[in-house]
TIVO-2410 file (N, C-alpha, C; in nm, 3 decimals):
# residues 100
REC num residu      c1      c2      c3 atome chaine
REC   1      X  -7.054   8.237 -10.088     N      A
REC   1      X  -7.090   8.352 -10.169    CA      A
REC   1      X  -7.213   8.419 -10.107     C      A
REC   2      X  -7.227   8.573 -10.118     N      A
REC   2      X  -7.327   8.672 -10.042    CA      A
REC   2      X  -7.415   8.650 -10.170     C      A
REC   3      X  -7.543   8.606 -10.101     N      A
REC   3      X  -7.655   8.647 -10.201    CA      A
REC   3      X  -7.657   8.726 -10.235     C      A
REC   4      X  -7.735   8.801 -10.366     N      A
REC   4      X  -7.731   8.898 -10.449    CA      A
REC   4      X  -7.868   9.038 -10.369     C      A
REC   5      X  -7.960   8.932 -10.262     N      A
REC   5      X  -8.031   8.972 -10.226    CA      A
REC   5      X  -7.975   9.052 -10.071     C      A
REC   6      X  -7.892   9.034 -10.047     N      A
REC   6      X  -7.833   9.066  -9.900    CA      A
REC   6      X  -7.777   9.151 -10.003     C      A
REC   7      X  -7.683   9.190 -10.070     N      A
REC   7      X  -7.580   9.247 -10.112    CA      A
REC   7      X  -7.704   9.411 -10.162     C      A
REC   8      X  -7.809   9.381 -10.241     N      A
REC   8      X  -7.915   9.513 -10.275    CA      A
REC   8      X  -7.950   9.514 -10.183     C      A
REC   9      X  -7.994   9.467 -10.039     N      A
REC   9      X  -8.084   9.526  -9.939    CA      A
REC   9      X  -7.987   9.610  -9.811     C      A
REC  10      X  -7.862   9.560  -9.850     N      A
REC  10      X  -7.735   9.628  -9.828    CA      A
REC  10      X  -7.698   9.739  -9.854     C      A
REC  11      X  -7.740   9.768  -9.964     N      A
REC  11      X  -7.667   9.912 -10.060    CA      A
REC  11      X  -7.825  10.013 -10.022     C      A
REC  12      X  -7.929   9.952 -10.031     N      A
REC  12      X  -8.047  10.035 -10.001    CA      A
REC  12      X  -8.009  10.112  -9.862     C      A
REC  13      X  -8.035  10.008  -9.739     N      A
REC  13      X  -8.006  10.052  -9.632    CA      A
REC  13      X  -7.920  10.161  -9.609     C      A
REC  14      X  -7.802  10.162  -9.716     N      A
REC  14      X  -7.673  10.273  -9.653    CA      A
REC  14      X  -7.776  10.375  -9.764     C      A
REC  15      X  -7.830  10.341  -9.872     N      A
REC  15      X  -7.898  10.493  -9.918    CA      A
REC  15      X  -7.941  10.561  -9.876     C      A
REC  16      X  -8.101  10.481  -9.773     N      A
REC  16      X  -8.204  10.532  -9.715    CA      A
REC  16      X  -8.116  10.607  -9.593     C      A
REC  17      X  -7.966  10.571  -9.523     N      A
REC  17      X  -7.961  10.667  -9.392    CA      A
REC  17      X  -7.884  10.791  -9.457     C      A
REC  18      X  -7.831  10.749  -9.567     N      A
REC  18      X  -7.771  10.892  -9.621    CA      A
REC  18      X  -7.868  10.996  -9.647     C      A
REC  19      X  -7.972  10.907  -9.712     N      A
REC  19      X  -8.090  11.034  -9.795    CA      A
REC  19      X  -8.173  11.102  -9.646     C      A
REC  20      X  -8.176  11.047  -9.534     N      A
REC  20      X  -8.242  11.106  -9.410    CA      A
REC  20      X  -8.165  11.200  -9.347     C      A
REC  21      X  -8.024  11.170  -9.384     N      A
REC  21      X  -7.900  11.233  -9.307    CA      A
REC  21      X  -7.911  11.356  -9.361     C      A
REC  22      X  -7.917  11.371  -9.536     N      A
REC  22      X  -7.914  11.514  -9.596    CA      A
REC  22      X  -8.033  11.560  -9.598     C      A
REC  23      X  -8.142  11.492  -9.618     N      A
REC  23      X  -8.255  11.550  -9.575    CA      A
REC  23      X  -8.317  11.606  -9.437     C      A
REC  24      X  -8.299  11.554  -9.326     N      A
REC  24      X  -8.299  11.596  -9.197    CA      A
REC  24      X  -8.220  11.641  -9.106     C      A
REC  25      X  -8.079  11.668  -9.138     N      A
REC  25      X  -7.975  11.712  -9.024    CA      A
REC  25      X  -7.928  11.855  -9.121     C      A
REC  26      X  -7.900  11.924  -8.985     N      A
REC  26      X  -7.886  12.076  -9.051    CA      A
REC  26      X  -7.757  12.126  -9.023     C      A
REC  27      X  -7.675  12.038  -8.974     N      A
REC  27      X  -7.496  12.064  -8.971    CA      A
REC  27      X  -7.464  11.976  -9.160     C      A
REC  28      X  -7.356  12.124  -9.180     N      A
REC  28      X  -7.340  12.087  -9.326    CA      A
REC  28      X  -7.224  11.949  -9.356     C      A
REC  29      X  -7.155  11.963  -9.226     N      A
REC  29      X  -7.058  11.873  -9.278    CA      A
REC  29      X  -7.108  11.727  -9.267     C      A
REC  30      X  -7.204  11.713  -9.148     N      A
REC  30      X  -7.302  11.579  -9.141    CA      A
REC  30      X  -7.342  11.550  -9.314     C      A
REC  31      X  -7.354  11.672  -9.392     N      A
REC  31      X  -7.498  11.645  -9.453    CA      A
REC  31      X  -7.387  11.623  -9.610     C      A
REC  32      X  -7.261  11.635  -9.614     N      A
REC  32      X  -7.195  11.597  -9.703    CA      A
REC  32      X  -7.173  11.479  -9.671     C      A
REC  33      X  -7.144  11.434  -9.565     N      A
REC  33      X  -7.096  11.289  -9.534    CA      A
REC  33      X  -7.241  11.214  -9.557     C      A
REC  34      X  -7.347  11.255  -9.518     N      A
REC  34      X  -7.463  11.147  -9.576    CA      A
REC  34      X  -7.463  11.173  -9.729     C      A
REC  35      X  -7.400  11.261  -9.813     N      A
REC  35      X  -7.424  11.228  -9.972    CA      A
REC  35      X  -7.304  11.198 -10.035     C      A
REC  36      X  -7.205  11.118  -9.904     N      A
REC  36      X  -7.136  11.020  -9.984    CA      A
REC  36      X  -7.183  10.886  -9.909     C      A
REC  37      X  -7.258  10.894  -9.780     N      A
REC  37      X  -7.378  10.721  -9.773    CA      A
REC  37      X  -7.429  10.729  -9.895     C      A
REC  38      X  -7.505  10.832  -9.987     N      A
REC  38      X  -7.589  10.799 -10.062    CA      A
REC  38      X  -7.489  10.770 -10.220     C      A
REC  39      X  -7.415  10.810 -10.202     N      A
REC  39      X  -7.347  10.750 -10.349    CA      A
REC  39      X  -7.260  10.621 -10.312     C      A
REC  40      X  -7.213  10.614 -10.161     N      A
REC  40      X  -7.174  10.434 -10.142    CA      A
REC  40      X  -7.304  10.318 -10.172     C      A
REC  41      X  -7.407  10.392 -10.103     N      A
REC  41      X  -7.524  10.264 -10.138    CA      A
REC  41      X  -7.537  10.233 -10.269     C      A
REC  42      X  -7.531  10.326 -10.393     N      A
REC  42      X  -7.532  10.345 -10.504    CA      A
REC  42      X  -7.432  10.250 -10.532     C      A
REC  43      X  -7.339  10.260 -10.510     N      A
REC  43      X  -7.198  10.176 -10.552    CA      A
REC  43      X  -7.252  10.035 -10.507     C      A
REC  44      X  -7.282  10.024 -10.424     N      A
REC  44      X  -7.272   9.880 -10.363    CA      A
REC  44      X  -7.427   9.797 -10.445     C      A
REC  45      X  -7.492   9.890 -10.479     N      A
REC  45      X  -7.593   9.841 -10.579    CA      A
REC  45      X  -7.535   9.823 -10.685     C      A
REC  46      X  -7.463   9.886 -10.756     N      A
REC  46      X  -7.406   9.870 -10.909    CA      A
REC  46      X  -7.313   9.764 -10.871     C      A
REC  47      X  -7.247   9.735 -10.773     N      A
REC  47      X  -7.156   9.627 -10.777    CA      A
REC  47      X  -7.264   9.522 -10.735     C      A
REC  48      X  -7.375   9.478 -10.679     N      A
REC  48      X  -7.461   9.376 -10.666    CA      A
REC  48      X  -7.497   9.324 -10.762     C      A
REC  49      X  -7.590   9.401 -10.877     N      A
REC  49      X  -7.628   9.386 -11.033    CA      A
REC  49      X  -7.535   9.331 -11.097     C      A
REC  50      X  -7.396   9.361 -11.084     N      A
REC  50      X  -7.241   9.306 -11.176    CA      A
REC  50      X  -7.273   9.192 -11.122     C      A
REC  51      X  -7.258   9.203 -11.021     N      A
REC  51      X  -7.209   9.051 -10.999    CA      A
REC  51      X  -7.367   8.946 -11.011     C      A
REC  52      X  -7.509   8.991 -10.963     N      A
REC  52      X  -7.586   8.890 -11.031    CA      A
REC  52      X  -7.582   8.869 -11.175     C      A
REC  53      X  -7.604   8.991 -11.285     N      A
REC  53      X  -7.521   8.964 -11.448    CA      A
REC  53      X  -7.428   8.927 -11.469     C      A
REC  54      X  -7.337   8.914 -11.392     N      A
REC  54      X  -7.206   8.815 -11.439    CA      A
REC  54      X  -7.098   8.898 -11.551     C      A
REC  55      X  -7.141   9.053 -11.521     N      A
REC  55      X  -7.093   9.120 -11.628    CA      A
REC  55      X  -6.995   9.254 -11.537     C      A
REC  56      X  -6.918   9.335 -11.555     N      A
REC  56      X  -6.826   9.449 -11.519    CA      A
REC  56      X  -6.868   9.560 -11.534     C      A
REC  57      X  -6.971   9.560 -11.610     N      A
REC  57      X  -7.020   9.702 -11.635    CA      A
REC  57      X  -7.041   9.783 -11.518     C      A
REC  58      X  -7.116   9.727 -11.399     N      A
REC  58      X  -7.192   9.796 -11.314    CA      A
REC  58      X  -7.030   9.813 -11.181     C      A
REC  59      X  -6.944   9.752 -11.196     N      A
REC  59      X  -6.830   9.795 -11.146    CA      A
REC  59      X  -6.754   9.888 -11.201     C      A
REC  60      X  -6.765   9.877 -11.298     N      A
REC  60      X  -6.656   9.990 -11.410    CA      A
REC  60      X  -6.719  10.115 -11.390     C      A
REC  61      X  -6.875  10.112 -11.393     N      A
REC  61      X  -6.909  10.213 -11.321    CA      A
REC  61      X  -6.940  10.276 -11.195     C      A
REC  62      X  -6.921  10.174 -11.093     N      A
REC  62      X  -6.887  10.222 -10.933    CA      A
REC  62      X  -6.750  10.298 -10.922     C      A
REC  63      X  -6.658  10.259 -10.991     N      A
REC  63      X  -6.516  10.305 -11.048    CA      A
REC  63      X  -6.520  10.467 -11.048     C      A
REC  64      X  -6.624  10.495 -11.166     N      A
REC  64      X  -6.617  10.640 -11.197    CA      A
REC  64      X  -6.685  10.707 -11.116     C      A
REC  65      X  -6.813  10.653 -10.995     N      A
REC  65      X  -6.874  10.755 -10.936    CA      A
REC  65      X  -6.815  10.730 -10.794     C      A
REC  66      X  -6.695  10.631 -10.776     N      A
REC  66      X  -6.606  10.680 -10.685    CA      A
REC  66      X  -6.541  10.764 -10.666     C      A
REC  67      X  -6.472  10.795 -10.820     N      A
REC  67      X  -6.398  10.944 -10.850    CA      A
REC  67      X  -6.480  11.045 -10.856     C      A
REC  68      X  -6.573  11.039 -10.879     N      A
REC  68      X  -6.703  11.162 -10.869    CA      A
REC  68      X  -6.732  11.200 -10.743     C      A
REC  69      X  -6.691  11.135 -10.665     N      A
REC  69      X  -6.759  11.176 -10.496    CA      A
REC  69      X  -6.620  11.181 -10.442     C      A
REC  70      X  -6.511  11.133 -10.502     N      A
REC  70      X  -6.390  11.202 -10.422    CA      A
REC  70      X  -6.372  11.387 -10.473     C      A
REC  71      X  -6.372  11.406 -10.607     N      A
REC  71      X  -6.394  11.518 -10.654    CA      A
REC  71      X  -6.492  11.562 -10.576     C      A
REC  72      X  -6.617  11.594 -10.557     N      A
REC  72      X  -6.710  11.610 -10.530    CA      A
REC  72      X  -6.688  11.647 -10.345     C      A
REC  73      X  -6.620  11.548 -10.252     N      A
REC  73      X  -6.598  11.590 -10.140    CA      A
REC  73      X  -6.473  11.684 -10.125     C      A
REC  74      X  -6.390  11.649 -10.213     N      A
REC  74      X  -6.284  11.753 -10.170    CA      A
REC  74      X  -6.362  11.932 -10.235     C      A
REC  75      X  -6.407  11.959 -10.316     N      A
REC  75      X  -6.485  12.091 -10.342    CA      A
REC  75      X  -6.573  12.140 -10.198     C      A
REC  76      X  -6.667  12.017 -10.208     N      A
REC  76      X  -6.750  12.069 -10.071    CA      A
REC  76      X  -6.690  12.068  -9.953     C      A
REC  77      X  -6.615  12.031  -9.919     N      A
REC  77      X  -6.521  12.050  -9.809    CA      A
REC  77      X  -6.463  12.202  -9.800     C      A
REC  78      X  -6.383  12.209  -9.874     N      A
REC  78      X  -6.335  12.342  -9.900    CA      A
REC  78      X  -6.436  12.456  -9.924     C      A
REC  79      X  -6.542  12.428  -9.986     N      A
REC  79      X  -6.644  12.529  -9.946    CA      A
REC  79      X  -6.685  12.542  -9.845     C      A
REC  80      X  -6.721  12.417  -9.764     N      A
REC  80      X  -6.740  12.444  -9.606    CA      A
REC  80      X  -6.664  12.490  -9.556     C      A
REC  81      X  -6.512  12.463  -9.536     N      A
REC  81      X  -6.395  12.560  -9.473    CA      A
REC  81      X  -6.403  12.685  -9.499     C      A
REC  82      X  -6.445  12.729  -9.643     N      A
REC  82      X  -6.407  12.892  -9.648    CA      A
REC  82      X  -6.555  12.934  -9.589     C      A
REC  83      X  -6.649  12.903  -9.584     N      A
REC  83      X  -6.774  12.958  -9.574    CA      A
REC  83      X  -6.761  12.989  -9.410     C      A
REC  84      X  -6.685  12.830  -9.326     N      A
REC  84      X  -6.687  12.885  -9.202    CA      A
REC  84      X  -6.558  12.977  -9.113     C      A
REC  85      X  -6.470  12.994  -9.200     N      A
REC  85      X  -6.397  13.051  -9.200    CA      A
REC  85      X  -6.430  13.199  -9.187     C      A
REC  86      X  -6.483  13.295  -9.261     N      A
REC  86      X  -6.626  13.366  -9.292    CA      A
REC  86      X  -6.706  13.425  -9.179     C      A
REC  87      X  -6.802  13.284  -9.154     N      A
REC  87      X  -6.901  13.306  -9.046    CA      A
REC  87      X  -6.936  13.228  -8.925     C      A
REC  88      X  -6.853  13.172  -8.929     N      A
REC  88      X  -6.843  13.057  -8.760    CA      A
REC  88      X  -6.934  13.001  -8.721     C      A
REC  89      X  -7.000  12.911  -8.865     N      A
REC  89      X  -7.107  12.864  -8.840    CA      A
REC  89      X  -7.137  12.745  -8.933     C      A
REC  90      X  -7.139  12.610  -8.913     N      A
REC  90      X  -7.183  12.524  -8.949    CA      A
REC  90      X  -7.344  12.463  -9.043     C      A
REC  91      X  -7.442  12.579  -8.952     N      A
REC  91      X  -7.560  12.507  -8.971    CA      A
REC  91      X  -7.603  12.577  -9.130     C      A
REC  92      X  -7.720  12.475  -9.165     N      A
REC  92      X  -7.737  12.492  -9.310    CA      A
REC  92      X  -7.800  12.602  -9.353     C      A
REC  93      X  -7.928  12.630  -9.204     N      A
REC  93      X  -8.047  12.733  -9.207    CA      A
REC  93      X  -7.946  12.864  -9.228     C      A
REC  94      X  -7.855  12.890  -9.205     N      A
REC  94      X  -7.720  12.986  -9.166    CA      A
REC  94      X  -7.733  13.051  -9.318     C      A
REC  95      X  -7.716  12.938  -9.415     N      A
REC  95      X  -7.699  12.970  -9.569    CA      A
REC  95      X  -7.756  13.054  -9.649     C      A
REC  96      X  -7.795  13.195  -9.556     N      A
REC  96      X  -7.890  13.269  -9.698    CA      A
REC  96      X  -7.778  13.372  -9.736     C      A
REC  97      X  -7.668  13.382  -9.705     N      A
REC  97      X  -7.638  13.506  -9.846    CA      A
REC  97      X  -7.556  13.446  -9.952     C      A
REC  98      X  -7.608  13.306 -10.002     N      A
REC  98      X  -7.560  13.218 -10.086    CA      A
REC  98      X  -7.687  13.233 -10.214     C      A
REC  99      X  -7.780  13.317 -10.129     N      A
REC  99      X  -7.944  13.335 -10.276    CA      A
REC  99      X  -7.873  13.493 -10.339     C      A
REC 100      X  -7.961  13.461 -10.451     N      A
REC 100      X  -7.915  13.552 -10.539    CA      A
REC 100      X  -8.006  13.634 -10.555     C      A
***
């Protein structure tokens, strides 16, 4: 059995490169794929906690913010397609006639 301590320093790790990924890289499709690192680390924390409590909760809810980030990538995806579809351009700095 994986310690409970490998299993959270596990789920951190994939947070911390997602949260650098969307915070520091300026290609958009990079920067969706690091904010589903940051909702897997999330998952893999809520499934660590289940399993040190001995309880389902924290799976039942990795469950739903799996479906939240599949929803969630198929939208941003398709916004990225039409946007570059548009303007033939990937990068994020690109994004100003998205202000109001």
């Amino acid at each position: 059995m994986i310690p409970v301590n490998f299993i959270l320093g596990f789920g951190l790790i994939i947070f911390f490169i997602g949260l650098l990924g969307v915070l520091f890289r300026k290609n958009l499709v990079i920067m969706l794929m690091s904010l589903e690192l940051l909702l897997n680390g999330v998952n893999i924390l809520f499934a660590g906690f289940s399993l040190h409590l001995k309880s389902p909760r924290g799976s039942i809810f990795a469950i739903f913010v799996i479906i939240m980030a599949v929803s969630e990538a198929a939208v941003g995806f398709a916004l990225i397609l039409s946007y570059f579809r548009r303007k033939k351009v990937y990068d994020a700095d690109e994004l100003n006639e998205l202000k109001g």
